[in-house]
CHARMM-style PDB file with segment names, atoms N, HN, CA, C and O in Angstrom:
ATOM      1  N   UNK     1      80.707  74.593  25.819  1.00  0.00      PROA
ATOM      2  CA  UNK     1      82.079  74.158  25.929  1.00  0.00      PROA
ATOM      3  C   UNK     1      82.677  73.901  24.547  1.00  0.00      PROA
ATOM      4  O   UNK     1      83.800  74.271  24.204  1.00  0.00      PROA
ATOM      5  N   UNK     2      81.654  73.109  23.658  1.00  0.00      PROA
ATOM      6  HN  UNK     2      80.742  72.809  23.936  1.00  0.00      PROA
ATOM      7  CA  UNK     2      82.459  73.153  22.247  1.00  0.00      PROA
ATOM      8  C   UNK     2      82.827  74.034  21.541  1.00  0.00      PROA
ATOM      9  O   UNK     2      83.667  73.868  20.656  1.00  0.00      PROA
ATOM     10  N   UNK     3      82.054  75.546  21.902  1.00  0.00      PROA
ATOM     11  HN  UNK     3      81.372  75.681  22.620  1.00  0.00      PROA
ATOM     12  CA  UNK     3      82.254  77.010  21.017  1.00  0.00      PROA
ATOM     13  C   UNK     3      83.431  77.362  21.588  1.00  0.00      PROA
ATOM     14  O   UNK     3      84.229  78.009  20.910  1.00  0.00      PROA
ATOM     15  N   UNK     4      83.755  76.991  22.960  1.00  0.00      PROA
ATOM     16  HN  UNK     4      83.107  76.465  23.511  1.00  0.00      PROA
ATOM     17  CA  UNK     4      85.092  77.286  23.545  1.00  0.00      PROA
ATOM     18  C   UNK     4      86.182  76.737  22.583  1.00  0.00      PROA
ATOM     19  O   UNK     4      87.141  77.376  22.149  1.00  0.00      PROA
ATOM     20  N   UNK     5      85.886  75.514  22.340  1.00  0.00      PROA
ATOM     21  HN  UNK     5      85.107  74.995  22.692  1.00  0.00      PROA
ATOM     22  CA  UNK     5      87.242  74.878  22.418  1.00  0.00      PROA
ATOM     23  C   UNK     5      87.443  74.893  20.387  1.00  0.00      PROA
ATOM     24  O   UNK     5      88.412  74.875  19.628  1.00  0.00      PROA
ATOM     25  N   UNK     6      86.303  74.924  20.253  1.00  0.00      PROA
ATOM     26  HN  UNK     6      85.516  74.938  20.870  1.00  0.00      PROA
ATOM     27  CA  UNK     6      86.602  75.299  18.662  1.00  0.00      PROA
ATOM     28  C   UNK     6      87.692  76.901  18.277  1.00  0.00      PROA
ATOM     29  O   UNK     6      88.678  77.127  17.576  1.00  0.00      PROA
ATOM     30  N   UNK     7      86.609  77.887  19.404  1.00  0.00      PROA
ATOM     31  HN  UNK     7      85.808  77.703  19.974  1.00  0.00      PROA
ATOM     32  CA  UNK     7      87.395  78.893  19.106  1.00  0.00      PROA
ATOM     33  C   UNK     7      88.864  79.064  19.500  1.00  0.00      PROA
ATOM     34  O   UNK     7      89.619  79.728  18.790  1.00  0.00      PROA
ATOM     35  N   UNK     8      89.240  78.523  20.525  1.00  0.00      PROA
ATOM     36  HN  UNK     8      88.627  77.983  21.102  1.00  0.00      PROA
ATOM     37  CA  UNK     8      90.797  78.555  20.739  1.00  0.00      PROA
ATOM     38  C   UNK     8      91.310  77.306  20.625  1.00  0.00      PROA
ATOM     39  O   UNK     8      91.959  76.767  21.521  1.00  0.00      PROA
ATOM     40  N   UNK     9      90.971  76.640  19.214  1.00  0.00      PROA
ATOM     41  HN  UNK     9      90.444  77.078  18.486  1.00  0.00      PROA
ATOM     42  CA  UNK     9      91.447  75.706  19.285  1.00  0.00      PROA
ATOM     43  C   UNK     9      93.104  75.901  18.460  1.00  0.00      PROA
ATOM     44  O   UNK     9      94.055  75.300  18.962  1.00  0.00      PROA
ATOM     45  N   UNK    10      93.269  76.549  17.518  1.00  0.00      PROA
ATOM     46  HN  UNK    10      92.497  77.037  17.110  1.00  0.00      PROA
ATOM     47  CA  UNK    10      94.290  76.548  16.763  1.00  0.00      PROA
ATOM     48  C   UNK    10      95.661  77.508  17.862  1.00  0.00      PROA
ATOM     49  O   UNK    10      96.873  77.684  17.735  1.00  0.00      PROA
ATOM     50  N   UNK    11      94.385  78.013  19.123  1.00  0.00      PROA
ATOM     51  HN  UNK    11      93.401  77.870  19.226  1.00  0.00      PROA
ATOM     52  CA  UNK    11      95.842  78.762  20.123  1.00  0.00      PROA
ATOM     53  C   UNK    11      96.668  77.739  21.249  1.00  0.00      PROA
ATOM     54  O   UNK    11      97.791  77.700  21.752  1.00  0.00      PROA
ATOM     55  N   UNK    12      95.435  76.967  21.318  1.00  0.00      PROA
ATOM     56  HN  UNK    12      94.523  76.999  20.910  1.00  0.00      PROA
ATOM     57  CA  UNK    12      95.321  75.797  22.444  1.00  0.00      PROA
ATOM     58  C   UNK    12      96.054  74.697  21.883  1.00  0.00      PROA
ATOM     59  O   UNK    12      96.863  74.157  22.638  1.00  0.00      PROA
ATOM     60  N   UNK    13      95.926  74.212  20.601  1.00  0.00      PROA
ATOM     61  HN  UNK    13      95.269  74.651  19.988  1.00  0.00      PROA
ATOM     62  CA  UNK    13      96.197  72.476  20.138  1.00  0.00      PROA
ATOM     63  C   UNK    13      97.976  72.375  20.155  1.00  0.00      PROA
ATOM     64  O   UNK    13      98.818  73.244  19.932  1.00  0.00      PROA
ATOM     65  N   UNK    14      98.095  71.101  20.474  1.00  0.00      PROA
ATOM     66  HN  UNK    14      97.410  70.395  20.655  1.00  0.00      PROA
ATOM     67  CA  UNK    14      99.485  71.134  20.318  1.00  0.00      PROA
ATOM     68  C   UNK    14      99.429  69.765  19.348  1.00  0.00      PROA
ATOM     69  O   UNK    14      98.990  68.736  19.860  1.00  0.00      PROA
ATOM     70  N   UNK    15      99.836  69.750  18.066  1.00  0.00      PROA
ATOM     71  HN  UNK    15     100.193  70.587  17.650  1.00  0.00      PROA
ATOM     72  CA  UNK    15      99.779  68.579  17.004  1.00  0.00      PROA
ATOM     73  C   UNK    15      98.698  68.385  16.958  1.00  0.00      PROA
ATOM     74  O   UNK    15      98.518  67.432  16.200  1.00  0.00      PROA
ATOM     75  N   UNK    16      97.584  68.835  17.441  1.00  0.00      PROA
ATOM     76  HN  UNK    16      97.730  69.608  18.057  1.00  0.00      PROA
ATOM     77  CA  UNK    16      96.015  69.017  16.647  1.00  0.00      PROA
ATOM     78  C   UNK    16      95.085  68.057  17.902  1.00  0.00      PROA
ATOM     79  O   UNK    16      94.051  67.406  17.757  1.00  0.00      PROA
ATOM     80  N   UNK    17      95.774  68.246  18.908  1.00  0.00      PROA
ATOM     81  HN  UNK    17      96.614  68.776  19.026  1.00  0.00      PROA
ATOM     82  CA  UNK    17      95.509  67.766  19.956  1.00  0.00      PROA
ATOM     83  C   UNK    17      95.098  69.104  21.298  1.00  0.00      PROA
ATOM     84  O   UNK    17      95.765  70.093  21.605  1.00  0.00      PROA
ATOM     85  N   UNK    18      94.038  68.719  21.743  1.00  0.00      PROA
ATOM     86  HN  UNK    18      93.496  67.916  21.494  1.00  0.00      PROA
ATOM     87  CA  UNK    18      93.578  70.101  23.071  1.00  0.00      PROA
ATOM     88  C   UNK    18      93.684  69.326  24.460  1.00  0.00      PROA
ATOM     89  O   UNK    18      92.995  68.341  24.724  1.00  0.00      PROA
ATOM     90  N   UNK    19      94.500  69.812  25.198  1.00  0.00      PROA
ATOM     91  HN  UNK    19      95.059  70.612  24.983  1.00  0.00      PROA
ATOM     92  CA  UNK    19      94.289  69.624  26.785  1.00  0.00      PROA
ATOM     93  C   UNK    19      93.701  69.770  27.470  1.00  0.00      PROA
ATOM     94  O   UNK    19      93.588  70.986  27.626  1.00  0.00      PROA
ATOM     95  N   UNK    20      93.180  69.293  28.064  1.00  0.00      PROA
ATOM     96  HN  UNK    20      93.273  68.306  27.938  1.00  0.00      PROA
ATOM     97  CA  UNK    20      91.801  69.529  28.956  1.00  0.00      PROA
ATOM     98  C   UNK    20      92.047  69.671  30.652  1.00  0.00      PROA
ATOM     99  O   UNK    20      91.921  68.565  31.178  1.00  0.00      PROA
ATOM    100  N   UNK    21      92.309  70.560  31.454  1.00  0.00      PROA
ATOM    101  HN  UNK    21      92.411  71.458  31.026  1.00  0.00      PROA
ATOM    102  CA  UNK    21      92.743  70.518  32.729  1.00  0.00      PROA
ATOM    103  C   UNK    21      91.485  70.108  33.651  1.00  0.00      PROA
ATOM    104  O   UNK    21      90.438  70.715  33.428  1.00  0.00      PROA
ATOM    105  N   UNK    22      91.492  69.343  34.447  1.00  0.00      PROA
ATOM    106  HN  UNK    22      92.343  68.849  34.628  1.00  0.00      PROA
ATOM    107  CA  UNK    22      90.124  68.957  35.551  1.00  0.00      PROA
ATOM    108  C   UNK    22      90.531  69.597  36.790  1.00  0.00      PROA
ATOM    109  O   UNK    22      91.420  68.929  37.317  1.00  0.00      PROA
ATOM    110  N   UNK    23      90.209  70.691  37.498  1.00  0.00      PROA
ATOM    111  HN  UNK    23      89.487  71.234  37.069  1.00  0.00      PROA
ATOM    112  CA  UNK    23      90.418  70.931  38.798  1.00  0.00      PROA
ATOM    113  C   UNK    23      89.195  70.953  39.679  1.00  0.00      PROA
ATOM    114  O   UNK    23      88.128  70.960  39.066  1.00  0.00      PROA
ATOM    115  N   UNK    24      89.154  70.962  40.596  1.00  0.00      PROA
ATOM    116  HN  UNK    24      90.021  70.957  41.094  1.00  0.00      PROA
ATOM    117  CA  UNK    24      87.912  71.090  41.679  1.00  0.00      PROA
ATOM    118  C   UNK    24      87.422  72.360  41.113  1.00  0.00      PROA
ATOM    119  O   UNK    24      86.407  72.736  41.701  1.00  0.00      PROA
ATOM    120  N   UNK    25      87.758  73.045  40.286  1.00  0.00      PROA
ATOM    121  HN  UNK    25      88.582  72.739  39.808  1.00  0.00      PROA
ATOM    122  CA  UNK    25      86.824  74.922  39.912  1.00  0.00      PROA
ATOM    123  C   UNK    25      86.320  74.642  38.307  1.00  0.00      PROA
ATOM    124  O   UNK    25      85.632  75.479  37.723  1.00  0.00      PROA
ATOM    125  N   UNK    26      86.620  73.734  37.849  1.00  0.00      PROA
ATOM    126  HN  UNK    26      87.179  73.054  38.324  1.00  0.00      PROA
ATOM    127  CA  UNK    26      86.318  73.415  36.724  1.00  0.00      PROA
ATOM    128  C   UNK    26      86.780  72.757  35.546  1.00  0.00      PROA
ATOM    129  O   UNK    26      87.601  71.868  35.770  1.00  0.00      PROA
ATOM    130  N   UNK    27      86.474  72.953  34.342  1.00  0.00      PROA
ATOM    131  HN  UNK    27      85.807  73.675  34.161  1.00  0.00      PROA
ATOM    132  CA  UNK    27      87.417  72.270  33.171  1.00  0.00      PROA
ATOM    133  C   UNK    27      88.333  73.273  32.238  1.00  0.00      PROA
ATOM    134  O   UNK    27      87.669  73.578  31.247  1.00  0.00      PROA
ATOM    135  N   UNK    28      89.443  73.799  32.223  1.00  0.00      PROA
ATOM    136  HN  UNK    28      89.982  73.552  33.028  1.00  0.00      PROA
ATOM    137  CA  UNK    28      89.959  74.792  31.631  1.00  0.00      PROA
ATOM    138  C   UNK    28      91.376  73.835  30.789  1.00  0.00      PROA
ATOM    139  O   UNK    28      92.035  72.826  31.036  1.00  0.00      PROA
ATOM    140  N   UNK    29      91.307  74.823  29.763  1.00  0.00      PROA
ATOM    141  HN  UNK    29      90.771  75.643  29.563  1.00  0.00      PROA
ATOM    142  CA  UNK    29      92.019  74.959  28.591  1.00  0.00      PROA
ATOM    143  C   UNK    29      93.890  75.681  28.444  1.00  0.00      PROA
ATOM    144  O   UNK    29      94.177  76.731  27.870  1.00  0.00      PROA
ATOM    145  N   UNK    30      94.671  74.933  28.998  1.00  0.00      PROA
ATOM    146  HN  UNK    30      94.438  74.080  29.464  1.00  0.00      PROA
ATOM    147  CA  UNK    30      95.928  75.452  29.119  1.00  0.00      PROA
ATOM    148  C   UNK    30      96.632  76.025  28.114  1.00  0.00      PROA
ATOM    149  O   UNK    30      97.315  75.344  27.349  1.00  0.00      PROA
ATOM    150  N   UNK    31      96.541  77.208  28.031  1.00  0.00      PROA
ATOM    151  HN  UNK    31      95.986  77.762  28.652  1.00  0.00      PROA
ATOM    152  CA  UNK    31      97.841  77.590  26.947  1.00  0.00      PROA
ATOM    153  C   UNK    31      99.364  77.367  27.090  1.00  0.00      PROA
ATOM    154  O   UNK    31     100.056  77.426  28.106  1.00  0.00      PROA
ATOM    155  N   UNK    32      99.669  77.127  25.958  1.00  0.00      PROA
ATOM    156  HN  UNK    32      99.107  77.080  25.133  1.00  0.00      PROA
ATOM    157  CA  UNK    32     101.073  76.083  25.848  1.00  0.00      PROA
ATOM    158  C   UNK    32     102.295  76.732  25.780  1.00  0.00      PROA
ATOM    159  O   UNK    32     103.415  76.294  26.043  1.00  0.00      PROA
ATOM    160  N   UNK    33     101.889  78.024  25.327  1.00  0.00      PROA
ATOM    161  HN  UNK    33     100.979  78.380  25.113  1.00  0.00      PROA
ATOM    162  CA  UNK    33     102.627  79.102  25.057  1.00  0.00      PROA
ATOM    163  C   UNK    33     102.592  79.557  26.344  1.00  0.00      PROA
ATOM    164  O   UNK    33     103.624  79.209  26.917  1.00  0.00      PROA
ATOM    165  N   UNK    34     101.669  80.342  27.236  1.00  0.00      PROA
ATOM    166  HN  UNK    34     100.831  80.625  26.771  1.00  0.00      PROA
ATOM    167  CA  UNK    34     101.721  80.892  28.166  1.00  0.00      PROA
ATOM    168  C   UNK    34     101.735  79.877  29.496  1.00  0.00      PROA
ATOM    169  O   UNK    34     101.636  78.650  29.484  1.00  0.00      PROA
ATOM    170  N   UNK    35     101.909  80.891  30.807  1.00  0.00      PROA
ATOM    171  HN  UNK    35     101.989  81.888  30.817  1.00  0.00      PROA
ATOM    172  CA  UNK    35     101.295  80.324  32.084  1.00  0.00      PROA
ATOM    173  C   UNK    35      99.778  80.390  32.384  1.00  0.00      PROA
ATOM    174  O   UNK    35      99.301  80.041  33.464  1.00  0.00      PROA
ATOM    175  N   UNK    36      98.804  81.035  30.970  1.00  0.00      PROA
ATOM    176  HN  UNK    36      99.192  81.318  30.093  1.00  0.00      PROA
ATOM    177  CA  UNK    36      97.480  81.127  31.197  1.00  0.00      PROA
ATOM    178  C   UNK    36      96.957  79.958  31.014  1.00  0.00      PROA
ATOM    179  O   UNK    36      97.397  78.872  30.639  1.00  0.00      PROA
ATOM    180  N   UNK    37      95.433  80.552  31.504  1.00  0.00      PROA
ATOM    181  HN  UNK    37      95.075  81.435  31.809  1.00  0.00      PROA
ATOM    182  CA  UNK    37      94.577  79.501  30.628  1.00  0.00      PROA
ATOM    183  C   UNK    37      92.764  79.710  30.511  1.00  0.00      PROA
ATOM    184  O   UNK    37      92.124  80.395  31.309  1.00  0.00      PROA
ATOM    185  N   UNK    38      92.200  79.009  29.421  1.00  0.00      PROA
ATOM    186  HN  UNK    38      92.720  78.453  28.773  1.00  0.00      PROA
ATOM    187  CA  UNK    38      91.105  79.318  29.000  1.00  0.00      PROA
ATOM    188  C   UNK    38      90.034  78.943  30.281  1.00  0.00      PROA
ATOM    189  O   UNK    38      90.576  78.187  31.087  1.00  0.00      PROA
ATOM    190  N   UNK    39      88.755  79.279  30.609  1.00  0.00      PROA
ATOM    191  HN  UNK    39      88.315  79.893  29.954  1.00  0.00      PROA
ATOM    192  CA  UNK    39      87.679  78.647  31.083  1.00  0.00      PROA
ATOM    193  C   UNK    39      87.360  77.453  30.158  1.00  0.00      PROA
ATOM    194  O   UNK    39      87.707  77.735  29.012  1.00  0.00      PROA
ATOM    195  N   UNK    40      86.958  76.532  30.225  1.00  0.00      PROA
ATOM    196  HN  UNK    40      86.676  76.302  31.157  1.00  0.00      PROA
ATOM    197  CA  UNK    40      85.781  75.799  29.802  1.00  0.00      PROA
ATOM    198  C   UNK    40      84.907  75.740  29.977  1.00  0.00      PROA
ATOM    199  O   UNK    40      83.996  75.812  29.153  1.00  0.00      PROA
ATOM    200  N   UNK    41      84.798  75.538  31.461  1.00  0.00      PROA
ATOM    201  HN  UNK    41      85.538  75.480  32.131  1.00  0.00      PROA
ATOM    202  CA  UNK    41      83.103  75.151  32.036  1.00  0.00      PROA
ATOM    203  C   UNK    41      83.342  74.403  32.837  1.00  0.00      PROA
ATOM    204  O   UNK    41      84.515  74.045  32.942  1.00  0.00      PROA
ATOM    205  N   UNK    42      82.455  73.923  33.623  1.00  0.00      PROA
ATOM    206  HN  UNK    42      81.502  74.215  33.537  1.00  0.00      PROA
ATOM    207  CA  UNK    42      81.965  72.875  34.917  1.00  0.00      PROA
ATOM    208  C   UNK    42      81.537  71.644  34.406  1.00  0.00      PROA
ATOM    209  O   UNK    42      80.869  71.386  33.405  1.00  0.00      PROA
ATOM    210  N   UNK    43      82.023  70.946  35.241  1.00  0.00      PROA
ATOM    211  HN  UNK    43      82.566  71.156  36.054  1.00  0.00      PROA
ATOM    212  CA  UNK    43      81.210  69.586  35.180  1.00  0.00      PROA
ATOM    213  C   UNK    43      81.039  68.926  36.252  1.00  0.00      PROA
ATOM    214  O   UNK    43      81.865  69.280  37.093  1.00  0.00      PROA
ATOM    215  N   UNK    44      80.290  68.058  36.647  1.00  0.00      PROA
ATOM    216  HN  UNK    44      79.620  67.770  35.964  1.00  0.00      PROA
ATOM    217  CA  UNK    44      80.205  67.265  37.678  1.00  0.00      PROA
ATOM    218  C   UNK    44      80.641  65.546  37.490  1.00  0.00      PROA
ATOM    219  O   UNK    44      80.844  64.907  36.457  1.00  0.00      PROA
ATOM    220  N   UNK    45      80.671  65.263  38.452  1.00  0.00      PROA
ATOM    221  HN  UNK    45      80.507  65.782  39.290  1.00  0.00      PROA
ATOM    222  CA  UNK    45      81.096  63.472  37.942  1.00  0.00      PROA
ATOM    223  C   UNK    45      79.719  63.031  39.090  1.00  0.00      PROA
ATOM    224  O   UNK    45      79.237  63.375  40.170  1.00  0.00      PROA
ATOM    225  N   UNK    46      79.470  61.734  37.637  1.00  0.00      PROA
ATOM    226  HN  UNK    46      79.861  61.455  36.760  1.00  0.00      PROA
ATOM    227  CA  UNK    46      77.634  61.142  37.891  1.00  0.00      PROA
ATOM    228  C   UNK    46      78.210  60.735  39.431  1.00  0.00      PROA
ATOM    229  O   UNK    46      79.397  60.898  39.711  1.00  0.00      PROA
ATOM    230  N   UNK    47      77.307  60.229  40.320  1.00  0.00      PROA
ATOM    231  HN  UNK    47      76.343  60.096  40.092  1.00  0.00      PROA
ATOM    232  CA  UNK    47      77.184  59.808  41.384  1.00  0.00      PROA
ATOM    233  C   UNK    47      77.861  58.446  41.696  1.00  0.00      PROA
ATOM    234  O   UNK    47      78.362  58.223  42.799  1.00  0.00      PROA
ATOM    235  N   UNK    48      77.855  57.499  40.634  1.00  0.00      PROA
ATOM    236  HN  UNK    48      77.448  57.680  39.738  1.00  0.00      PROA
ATOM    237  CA  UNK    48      78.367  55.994  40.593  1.00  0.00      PROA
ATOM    238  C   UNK    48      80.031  56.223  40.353  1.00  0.00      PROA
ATOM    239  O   UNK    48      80.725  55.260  40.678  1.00  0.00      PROA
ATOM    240  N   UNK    49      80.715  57.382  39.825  1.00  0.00      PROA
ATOM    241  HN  UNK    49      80.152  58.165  39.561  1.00  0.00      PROA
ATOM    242  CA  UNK    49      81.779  58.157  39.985  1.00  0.00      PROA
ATOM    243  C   UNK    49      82.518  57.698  40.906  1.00  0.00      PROA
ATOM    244  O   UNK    49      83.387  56.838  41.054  1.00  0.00      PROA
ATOM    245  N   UNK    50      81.804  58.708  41.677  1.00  0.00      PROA
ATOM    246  HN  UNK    50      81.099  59.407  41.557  1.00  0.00      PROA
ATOM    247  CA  UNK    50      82.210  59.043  43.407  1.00  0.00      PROA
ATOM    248  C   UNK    50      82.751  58.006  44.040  1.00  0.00      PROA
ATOM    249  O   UNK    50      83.899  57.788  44.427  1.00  0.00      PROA
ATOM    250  N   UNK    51      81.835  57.443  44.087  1.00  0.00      PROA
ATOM    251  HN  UNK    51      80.903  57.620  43.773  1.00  0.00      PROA
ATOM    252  CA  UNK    51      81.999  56.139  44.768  1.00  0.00      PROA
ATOM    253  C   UNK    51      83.173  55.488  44.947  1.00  0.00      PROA
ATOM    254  OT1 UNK    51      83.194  54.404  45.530  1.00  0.00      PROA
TER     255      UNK     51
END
């Protein structure tokens, strides 16, 4: 996830800042310019989370 976000970071940052989107499919990277957006990756939330 960090090779992600290093590499599109200068397409991604807005004032040197990266967005991070959380959806139920994963963690992706919104471009600011476009209606796209990057993968990140998955994550899960620990169990005490949930709760």
């Amino acid at each position: 996830m960090v090779e992600t976000m290093l590499t599109y970071f200068d397409q991604y940052a807005e004032d040197g800042v990266l967005t991070i989107e959380v959806t139920q499919w994963g963690l992706w990277l919104p471009n600011p310019e476009t209606a796209g957006r990057q993968f990140l990756g998955l994550a899960r939330l620990p169990e005490y989370v949930k709760q």
